[in-house]
C-alpha positions as a LaTeX table, in Angstrom:
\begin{tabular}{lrrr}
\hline
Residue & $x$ (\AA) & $y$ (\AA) & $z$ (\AA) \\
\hline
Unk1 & $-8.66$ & $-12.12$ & 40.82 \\
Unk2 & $-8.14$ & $-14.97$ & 38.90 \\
Unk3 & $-4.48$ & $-15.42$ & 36.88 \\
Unk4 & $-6.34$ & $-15.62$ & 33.44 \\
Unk5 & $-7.97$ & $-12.38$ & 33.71 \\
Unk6 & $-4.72$ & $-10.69$ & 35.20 \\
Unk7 & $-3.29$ & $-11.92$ & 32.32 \\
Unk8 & $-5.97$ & $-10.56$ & 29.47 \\
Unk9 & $-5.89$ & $-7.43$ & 31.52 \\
Unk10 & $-1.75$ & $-6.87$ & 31.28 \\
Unk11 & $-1.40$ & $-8.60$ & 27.30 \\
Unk12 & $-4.23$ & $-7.15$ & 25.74 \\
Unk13 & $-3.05$ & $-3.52$ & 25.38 \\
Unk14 & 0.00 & $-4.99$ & 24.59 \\
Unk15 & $-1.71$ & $-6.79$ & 21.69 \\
Unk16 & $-3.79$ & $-3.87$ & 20.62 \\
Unk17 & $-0.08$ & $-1.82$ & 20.35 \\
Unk18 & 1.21 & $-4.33$ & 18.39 \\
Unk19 & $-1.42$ & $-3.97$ & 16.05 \\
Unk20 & $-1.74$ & $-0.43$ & 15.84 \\
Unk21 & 1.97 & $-0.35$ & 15.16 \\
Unk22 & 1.83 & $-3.02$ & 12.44 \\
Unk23 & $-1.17$ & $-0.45$ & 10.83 \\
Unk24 & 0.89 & 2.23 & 10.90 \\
Unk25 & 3.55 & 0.12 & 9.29 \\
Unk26 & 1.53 & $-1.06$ & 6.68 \\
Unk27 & 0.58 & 2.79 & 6.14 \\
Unk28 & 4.26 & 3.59 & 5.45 \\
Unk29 & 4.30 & 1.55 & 2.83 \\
Unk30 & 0.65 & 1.23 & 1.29 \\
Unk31 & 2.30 & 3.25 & $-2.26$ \\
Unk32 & 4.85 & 0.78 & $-2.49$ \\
Unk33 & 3.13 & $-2.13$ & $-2.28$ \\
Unk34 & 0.09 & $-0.95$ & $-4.99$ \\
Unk35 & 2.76 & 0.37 & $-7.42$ \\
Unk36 & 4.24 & $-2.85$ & $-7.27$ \\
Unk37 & 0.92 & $-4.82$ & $-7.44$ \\
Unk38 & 0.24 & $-2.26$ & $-10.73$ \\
Unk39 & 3.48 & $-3.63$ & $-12.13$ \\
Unk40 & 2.88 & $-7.49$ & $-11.65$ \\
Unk41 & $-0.80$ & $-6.80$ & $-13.19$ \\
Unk42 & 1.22 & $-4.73$ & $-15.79$ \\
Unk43 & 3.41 & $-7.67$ & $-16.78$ \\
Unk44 & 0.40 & $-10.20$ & $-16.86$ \\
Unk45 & $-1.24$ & $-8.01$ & $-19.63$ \\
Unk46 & $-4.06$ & $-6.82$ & $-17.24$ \\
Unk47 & $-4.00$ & $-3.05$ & $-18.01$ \\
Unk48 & $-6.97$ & $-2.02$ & $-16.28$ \\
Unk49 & $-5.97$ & $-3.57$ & $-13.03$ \\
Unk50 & $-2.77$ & $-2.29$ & $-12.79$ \\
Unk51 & $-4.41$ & 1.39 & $-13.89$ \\
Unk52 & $-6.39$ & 1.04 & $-10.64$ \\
Unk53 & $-3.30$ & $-0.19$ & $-8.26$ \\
Unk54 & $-1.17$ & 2.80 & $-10.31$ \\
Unk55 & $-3.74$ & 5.34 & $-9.18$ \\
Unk56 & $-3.82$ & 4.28 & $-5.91$ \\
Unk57 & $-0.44$ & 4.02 & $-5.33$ \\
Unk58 & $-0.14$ & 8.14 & $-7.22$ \\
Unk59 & $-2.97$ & 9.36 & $-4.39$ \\
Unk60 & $-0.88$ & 8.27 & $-1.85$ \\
Unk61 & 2.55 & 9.65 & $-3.07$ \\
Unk62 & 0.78 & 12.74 & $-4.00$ \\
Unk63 & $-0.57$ & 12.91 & 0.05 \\
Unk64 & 3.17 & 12.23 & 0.80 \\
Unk65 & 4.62 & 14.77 & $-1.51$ \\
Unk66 & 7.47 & 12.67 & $-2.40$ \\
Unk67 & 8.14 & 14.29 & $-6.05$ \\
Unk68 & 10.43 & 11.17 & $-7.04$ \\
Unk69 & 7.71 & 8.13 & $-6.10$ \\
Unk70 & 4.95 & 10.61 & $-8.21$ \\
Unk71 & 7.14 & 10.87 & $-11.07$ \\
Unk72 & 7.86 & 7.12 & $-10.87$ \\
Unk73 & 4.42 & 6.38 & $-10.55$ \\
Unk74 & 2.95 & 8.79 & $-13.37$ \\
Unk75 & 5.91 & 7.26 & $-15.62$ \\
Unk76 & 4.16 & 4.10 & $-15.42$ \\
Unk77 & 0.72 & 5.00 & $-15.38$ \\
Unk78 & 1.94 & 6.24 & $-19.06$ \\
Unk79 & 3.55 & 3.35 & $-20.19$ \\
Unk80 & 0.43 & 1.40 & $-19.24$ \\
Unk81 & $-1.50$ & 3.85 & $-20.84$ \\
Unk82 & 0.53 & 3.31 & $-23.90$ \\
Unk83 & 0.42 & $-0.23$ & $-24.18$ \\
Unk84 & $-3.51$ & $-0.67$ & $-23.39$ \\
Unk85 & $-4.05$ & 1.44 & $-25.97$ \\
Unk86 & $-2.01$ & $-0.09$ & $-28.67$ \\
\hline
\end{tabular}
């Protein structure tokens, strides 16, 4: 068998691991990252946009059940509420 195809045959599992640990990773933090998204949309005056990151991000939390993140999350779905509409 030749070396190069050893080689594919022993690193790519190790390759597809990687990646399905980097997914499930990514996963653990997927709230985080849109309520933060929803706040730098928030600061730039784009309401809508970070309405839709802010609803994301609440989805998650409310899969996760983590009572803080929602009510951190719903606080500033509010305050962009507030502000759009003003």
């Amino acid at each position: 068998m030749c070396l190069r195809v050893v080689s594919a045959t022993l690193v790519l599992p190790l390759v597809r691991e990687f990646h399905n640990q980097a997914d499930k990773s990514l996963q653990d933090i997927e709230d985080f990252l849109y309520q933060h998204m929803g706040k730098n949309k928030l600061d730039q005056g784009e309401y809508e946009e970070a309405l839709a990151h802010f609803y994301k991000a609440l989805e998650i939390r409310l899969v996760k059940n983590n009572s803080e993140l929602i009510e951190s999350t719903q606080l500033a779905i509010d305050a962009t509420l507030k502000m759009h509409n003003e």
